[in-house]
C-alpha positions in Angstrom: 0.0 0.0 0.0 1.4 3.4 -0.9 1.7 6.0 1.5 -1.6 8.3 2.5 0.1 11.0 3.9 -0.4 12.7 1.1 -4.4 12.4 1.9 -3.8 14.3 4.8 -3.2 18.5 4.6 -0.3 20.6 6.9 -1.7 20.9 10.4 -4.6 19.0 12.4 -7.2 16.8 11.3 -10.5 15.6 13.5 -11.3 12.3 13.5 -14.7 10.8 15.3 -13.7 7.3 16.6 -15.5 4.6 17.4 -14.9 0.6 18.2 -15.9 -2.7 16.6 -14.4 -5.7 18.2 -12.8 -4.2 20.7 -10.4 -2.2 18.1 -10.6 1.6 17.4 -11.4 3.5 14.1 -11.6 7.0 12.9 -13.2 8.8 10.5 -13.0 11.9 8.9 -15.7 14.3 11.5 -16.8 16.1 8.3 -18.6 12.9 7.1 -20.6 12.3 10.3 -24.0 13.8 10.1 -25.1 12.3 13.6 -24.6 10.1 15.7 -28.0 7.2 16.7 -28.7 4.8 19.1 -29.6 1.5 17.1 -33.5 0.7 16.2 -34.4 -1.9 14.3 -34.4 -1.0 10.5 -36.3 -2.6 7.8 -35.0 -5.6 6.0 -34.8 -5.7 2.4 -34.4 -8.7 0.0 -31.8 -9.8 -2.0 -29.0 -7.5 -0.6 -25.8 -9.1 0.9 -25.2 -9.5 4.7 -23.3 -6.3 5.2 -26.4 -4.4 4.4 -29.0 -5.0 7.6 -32.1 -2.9 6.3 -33.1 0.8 6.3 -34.6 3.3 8.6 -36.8 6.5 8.0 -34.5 9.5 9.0 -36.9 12.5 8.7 -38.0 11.6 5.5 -34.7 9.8 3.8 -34.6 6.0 3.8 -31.2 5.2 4.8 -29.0 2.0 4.1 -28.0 0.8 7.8 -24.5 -1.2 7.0 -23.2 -3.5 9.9 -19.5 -3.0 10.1 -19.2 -6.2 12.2 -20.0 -8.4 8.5 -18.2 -6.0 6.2 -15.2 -6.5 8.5 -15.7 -10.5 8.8 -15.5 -10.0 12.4 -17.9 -12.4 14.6 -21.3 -11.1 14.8 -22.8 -10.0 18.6 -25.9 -8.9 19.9 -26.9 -5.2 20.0 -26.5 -3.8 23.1 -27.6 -0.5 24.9 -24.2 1.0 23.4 -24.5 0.3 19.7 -24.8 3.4 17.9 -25.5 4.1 14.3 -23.5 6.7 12.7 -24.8 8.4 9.7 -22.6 9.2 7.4 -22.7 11.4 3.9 -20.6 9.0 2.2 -20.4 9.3 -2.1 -23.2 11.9 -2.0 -25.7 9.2 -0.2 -26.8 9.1 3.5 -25.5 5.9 4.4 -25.9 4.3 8.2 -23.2 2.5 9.9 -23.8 0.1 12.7 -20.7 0.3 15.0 -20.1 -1.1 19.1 -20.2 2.0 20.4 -18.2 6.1 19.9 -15.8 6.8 21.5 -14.8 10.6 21.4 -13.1 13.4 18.7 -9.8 13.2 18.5 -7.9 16.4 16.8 -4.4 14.7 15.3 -1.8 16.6 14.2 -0.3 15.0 10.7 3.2 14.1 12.9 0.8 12.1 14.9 -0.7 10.0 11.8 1.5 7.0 10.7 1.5 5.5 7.2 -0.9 2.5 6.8 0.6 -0.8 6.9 1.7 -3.0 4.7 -0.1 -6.3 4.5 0.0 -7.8 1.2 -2.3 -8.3 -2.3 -4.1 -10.5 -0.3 -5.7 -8.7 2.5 -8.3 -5.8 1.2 -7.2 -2.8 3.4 -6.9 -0.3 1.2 -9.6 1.8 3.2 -7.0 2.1 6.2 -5.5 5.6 5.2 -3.1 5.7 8.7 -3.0 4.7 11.9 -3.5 7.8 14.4 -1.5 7.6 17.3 -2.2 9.8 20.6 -2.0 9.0 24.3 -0.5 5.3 23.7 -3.9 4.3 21.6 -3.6 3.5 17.9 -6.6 4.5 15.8 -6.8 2.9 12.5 -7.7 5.7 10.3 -10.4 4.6 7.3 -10.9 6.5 3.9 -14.7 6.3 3.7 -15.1 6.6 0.1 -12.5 3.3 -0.3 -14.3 1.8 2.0 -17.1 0.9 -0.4 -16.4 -0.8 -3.3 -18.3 0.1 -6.5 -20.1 -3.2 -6.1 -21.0 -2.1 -2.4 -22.5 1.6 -3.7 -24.5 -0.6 -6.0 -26.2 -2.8 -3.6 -26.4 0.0 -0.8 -28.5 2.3 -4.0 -30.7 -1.4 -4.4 -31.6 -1.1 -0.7 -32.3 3.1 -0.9 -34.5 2.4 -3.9 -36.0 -1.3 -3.8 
């Protein structure tokens, strides 16, 4: 994998981060448009795993994505802390169903660490950098290479059925 740093401009970037499996991720602040506790959503046909359903958000019908499946991690029950974030990601309002937030962090580009290296094999190009601050490392994800062109597809399937 090349080096992001590029991705990143002179100064500090904000990051919301939030954990799946125990592991901690940022994204870029600007994407978030809020932050939900889970409901149930409505389940659609015929869309893969990754995508549980949609909700009605004011009006929008929003793909909810569980990030538990699109990161092959084990699957666990919903609990009081599972949050969807919503997310303009691609020009769509797209849901993500996450363990729980954890805060803002501001990172200064010093503090942001190339991604790793780890092989054609594993599909990582999303991870843009690893934040580092106050001995925790935050694996930094590139929303829009997070979804593959196949993914958009399905996700606008499940918007539009």
């Amino acid at each position: 994998m090349q080096n992001d740093q590029t991705h990143f401009a002179k100064g500090e970037v904000e990051f919301l981060t939030f954990t799946i499996d125990g592991e901690e991720y940022g994204i870029d602040i600007l994407k978030v448009k809020e932050i939900r506790a889970y409901e149930n959503v409505t389940k659609i046909v015929n869309t893969p795993p990754f995508i549980l359903g949609v909700i009605n958000l004011r009006g929008y019908i929003v793909p909810i994505v569980d990030m538990r499946v699109k990161f092959n991690l084990r699957i666990e029950a919903y609990d009081q802390f599972t949050v969807v974030i919503v997310l303009t990601i691609a020009g769509r309002l797209i849901g993500m169903v996450v363990d729980g937030v954890s805060d803002v962090v501001s990172l200064a580009t010093e503090q942001i660490l190339p991604a790793p290296r780890l092989g054609a094999i594993q599909d990582v190009r999303y991870v843009i950098g690893i934040g580092a601050i106050d001995g925790r490392m935050i694996l930094l994800i590139d929303l829009e290479r997070w979804l593959s062109v196949e993914d958009i597809v399905q996700i606008d399937k499940a918007e539009h059925p």
